[in-house]
Each structure stands twice: as structure tokens, then as C-alpha cells.
N, C-alpha and C positions, 0 to 999 in steps of 0.2 A: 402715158395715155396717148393714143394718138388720137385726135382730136376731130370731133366730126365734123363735115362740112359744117351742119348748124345743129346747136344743142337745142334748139328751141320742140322736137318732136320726140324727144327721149324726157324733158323735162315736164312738158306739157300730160305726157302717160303717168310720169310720176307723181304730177298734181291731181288726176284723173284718181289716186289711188291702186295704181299698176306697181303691185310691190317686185315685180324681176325689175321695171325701171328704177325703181329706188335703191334694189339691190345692184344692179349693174353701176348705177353712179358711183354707189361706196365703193366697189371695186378698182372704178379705173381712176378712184383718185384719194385712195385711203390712202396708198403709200406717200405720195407728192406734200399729203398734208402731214403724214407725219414728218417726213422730212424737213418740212416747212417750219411743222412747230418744237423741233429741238431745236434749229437753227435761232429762233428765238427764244428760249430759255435754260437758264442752265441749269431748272427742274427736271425732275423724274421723267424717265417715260412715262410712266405710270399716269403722268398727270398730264403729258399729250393725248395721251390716249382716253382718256377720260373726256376732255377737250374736244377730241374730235367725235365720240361717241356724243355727245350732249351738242354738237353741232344737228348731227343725224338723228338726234330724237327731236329736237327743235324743228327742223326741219319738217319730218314727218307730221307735226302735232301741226303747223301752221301749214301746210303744204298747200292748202283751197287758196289763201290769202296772199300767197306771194306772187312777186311781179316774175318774169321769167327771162333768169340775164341772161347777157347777152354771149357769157363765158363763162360755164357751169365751174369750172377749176377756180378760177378767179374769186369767184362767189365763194366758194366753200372756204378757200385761202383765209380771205377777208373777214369771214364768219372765224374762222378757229383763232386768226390775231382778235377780235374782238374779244373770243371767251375767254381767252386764255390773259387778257389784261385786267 
């Protein structure tokens, strides 16, 4: 992904309930996460992938109530190592 000057105007639409921003997020950083979460387990795809789907409905369900970091990639990262522990 190449990385915006600042995520804070693409996250802020997606908190808005702007589903292309929601969709665009998954996009430019589905792949980084999966790659992220084989690199930590020596589970199934199957079960990154699950992982990072339940990141992105988490997400979506609490979307009003989250704060807006400061490094959208970073965020989701961090989220998919938490589910996946």
C-alpha cells in the first residue's frame, strides 16, 4: 500500500459509515495482513483468514466508537495479532 500523507480523511468516511472507504481500507491492506498473520502462526490460511475477516466485521460493528489512529496498517496489524491469540 502506499501510504497516505494522513489516514485520518479516508478513516474518518469510514466511521461516517462510507462503505467504498471501508472497502478501499480492506483492499490496500488485506494482503500486508495476511501476510502478517501466517508469518505468525503455523495455522491454516484458512484461519488467517477468518482472522482478518472478524478484524473487518469488528471493525465495522464498532466503527462510531473508535478513536482514529494514527496508522491505519499498524491498527489493523495489531488487531489481527490480538484475534488471532
Amino acid at each position: 500500500m502506499t501510504q497516505l500523507i494522513s489516514d485520518t480523511p479516508i478513516w474518518e468516511a469510514f466511521k461516517d459509515g462510507d462503505e467504498e472507504a471501508y472497502a478501499a481500507i480492506y483492499r490496500e491492506n488485506v494482503s500486508a495482513m495476511y501476510r502478517y498473520g501466517m508469518s505468525l502462526s503455523s495455522l491454516s490460511e484458512y484461519f488467517v483468514f477468518d482472522c482478518i475477516h472478524d478484524v473487518f466485521t469488528e471493525i465495522w460493528a464498532k466503527r462510531r466508537t473508535l478513536t482514529t489512529p494514527t496508522n491505519i496498517r499498524s491498527y489493523l496489524l495489531k488487531s489481527l495479532k490480538n484475534r488471532m491469540q
